[in-house]
Backbone as a chain_set.jsonl record, in Angstrom:
{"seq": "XXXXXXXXXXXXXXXXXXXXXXXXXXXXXXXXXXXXXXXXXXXXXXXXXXXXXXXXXXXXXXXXXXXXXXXXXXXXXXXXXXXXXXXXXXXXXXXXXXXXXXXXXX", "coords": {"N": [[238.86, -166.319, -26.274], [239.249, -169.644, -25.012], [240.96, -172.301, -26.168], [239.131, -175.304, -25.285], [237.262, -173.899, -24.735], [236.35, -172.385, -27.66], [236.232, -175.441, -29.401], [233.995, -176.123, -28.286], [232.353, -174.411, -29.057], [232.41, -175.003, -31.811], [231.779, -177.61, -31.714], [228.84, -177.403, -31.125], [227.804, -175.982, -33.137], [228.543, -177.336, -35.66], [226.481, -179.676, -34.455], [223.933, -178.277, -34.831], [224.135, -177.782, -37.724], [223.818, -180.283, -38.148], [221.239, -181.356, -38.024], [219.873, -179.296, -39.083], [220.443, -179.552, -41.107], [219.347, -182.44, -42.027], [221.252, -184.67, -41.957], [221.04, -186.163, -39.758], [218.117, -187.314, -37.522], [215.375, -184.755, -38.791], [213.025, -184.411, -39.721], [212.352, -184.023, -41.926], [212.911, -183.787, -45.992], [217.113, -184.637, -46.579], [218.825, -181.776, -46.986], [221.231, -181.374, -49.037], [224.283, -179.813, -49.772], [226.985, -179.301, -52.125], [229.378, -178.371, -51.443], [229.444, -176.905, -48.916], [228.693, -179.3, -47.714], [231.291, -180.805, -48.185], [232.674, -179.138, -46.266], [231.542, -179.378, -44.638], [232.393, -181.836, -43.881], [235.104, -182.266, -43.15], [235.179, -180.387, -40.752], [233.98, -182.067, -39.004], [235.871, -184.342, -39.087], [238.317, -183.505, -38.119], [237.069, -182.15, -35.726], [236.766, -184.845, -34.332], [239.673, -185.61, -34.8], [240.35, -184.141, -32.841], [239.135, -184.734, -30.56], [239.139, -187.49, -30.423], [236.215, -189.051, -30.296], [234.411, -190.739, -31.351], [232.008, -190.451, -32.407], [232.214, -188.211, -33.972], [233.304, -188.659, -36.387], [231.925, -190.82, -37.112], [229.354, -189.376, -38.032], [231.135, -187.661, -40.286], [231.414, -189.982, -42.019], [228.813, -190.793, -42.039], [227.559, -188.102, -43.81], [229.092, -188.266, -46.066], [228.358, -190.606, -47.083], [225.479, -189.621, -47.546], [225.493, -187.469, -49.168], [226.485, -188.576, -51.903], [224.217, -190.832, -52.033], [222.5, -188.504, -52.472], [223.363, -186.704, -54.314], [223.904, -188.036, -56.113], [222.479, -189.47, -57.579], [219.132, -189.186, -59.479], [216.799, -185.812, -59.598], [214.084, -186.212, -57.685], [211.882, -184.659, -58.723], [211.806, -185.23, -61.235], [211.772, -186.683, -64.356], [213.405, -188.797, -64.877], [215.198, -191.351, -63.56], [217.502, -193.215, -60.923], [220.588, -193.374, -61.039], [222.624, -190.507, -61.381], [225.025, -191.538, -63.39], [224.354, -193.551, -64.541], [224.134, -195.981, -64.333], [223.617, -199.44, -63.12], [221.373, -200.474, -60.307], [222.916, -201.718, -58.285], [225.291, -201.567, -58.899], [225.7, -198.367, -59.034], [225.483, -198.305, -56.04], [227.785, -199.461, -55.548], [229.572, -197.924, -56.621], [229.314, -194.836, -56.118], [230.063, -192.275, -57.025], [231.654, -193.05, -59.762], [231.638, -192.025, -62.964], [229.85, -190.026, -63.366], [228.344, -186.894, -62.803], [227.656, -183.398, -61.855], [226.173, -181.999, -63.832], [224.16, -184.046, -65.343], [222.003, -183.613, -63.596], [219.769, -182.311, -64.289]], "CA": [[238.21, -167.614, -26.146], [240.074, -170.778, -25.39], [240.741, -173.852, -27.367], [238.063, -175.751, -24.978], [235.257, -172.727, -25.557], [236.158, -172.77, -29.413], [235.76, -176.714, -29.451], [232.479, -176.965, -27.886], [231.428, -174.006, -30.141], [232.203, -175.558, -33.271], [230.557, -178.608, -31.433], [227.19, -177.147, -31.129], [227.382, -175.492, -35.176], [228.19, -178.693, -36.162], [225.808, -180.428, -34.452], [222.993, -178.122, -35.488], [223.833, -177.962, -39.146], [223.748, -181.985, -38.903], [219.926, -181.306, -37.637], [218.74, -178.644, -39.854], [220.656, -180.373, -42.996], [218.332, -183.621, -41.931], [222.234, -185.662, -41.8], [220.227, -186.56, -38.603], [216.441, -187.087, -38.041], [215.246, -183.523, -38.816], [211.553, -184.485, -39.965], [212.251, -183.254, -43.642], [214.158, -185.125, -46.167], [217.73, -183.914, -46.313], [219.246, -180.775, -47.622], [222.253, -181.571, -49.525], [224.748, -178.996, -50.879], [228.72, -180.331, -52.353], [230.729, -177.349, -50.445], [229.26, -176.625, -47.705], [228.766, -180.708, -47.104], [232.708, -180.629, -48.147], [233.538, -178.461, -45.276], [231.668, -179.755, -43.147], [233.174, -183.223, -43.302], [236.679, -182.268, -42.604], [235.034, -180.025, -39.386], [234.069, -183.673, -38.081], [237.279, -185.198, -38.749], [238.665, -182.38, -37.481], [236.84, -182.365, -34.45], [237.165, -186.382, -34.127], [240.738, -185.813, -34.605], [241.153, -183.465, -31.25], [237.862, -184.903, -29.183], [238.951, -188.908, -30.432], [235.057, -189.225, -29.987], [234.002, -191.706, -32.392], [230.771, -190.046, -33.287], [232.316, -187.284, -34.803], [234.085, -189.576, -37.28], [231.09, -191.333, -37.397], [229.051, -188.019, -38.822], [231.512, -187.662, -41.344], [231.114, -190.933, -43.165], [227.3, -190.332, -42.897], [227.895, -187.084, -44.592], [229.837, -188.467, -47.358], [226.957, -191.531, -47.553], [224.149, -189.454, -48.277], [225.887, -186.741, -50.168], [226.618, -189.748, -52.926], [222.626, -190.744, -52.539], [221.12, -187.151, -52.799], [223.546, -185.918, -54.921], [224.156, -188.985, -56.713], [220.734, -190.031, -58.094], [218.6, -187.927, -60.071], [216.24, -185.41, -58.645], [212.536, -187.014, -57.536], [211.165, -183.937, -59.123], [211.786, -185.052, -62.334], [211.055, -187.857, -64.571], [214.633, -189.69, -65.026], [215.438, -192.344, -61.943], [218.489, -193.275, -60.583], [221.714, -192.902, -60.858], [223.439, -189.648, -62.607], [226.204, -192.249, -63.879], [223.76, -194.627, -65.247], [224.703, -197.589, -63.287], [222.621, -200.135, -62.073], [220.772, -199.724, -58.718], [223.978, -202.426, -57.663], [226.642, -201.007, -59.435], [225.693, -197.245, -58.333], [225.749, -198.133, -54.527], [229.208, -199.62, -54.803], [230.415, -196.811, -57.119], [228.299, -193.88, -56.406], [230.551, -191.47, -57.755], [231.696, -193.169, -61.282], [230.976, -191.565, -64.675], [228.453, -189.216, -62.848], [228.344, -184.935, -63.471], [226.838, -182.779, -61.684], [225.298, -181.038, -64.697], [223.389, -184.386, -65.52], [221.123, -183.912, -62.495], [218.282, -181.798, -64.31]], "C": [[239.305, -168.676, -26.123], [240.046, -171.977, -25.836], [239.425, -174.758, -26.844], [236.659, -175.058, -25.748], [235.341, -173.358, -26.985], [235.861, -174.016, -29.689], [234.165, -176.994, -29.229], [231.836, -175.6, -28.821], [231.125, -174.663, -31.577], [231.481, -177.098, -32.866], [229.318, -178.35, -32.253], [227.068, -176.682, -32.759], [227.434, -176.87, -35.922], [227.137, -179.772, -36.117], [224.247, -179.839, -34.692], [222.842, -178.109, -37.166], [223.901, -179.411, -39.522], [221.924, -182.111, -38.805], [219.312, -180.745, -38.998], [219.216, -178.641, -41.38], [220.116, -181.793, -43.865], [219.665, -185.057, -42.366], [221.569, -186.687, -40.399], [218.863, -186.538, -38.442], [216.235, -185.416, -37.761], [213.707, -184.051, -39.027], [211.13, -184.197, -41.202], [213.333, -184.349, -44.447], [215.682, -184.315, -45.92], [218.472, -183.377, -47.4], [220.321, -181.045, -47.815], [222.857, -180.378, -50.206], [226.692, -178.996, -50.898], [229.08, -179.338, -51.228], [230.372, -177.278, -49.4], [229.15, -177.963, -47.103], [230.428, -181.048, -46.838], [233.335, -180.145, -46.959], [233.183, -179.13, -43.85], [232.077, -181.231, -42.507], [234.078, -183.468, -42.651], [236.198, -181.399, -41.091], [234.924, -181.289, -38.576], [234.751, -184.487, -38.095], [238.199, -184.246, -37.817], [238.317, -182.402, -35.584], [237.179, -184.181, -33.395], [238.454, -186.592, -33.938], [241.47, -185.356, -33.021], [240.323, -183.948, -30.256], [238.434, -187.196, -29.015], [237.741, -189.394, -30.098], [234.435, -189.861, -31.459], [232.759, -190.914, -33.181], [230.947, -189.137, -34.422], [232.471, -187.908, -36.203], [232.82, -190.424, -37.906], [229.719, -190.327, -38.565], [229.792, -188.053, -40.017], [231.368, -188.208, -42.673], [229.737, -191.131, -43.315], [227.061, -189.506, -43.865], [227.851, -187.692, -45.739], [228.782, -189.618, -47.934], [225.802, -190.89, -48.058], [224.685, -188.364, -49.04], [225.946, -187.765, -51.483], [225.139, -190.27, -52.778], [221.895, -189.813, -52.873], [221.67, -186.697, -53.86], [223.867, -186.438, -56.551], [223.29, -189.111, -57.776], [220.284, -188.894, -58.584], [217.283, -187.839, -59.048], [214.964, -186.308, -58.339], [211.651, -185.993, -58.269], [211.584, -184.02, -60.518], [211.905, -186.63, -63.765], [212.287, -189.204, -64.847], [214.826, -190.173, -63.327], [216.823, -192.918, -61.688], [219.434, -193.162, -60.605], [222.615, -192.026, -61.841], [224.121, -190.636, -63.18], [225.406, -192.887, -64.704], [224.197, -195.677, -65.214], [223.487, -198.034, -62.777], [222.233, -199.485, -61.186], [222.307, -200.359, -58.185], [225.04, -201.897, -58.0], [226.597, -199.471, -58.769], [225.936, -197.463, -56.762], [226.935, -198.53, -54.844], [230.358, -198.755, -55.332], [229.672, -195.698, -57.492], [228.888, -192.684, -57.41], [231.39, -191.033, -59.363], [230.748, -192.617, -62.051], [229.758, -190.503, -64.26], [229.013, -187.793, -63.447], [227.566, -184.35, -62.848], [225.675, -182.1, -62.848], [224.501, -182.06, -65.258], [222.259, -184.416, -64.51], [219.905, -183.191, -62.844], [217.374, -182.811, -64.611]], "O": [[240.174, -168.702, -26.994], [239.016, -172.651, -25.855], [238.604, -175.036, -27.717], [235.765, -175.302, -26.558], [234.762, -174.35, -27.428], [234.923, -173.97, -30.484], [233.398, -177.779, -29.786], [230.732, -175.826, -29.317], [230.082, -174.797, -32.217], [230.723, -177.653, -33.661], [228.892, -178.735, -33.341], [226.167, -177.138, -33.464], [226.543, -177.362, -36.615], [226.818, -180.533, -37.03], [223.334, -180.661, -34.759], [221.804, -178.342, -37.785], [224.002, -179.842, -40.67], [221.365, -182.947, -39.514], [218.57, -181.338, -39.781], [218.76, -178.104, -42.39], [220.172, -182.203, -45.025], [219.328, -186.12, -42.887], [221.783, -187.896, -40.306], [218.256, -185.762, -39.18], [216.75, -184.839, -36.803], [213.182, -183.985, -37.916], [209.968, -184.109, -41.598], [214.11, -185.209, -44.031], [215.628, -183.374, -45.129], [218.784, -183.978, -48.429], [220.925, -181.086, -46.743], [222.22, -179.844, -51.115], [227.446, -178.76, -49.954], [229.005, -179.728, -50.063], [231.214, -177.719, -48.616], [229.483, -177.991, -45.919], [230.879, -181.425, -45.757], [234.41, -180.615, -46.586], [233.746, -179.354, -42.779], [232.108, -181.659, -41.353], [234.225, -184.368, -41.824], [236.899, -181.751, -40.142], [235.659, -181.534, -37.62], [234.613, -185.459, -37.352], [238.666, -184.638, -36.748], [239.044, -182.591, -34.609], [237.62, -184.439, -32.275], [238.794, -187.478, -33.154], [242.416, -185.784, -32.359], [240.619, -183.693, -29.089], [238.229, -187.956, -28.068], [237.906, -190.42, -29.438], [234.097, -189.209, -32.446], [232.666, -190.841, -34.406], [230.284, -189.1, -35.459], [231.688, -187.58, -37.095], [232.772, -190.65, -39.115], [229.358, -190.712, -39.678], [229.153, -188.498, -40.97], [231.259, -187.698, -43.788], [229.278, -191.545, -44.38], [226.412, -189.909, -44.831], [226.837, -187.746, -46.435], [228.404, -189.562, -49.105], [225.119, -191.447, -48.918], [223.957, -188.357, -50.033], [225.013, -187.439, -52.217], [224.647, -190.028, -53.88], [220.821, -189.962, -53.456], [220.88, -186.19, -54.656], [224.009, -185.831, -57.613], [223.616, -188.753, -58.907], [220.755, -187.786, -58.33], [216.786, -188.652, -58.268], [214.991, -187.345, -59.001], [210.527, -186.438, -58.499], [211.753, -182.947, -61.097], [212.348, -187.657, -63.25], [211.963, -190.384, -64.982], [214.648, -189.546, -62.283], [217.324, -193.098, -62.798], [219.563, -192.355, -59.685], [223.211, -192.488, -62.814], [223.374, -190.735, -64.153], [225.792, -192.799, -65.869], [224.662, -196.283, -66.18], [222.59, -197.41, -62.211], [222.458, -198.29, -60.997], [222.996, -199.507, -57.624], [225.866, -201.776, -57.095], [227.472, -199.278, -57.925], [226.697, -196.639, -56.253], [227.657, -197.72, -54.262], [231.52, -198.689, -54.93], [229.348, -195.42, -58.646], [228.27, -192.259, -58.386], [231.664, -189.976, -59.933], [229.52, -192.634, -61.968], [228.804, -190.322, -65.017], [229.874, -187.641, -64.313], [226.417, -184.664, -63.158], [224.512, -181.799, -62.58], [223.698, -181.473, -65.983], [221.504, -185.381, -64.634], [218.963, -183.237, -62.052], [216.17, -182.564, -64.665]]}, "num_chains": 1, "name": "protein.A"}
């Protein structure tokens, strides 16, 4: 396979796991999970870096935006509200990732 093929494959994986992770309208809310969101950020810099195609780049910092709201915030299925850190609603958006833990998210 050559560097083109391999490019437009990791295209298309990329651009379905932005679908069926709902980073894009999917019709569901969206499926967040750290590592596999992790990897797939640097694939869209990655790809942005060899295509210079803005969108890719653009993907990325969506990524990293709703990873910090889904993963950020506590769950909806459970009776605590906003932000693991315990920050304001104002203070959490401009520092989603202060004083937070994954392990406060039950």
């Amino acid at each position: 396979m050559n560097q083109d093929a391999s490019i437009n494959a990791v295209k298309e994986i990329m651009l379905n796991f932005a679908k069926i992770t709902g980073l894009v309208e999917s019709g569901g809310p969206p499926k967040r999970y750290l590592w596999t969101d992790a990897f797939a950020v640097c694939n869209y810099l990655e790809l942005y870096r060899l295509t210079q195609n803005e969108s890719w780049r653009e993907l990325a910092v969506r990524l990293v935006d709703q990873v910090h709201h889904v993963l950020g915030r506590h769950r909806q299925d459970t009776s605590k509200k906003g932000w693991i850190s315990g920050l304001s609603e104002k203070e959490g958006e401009r520092h989603p990732t202060r004083g937070g833990s994954g392990s406060a998210r039950g």
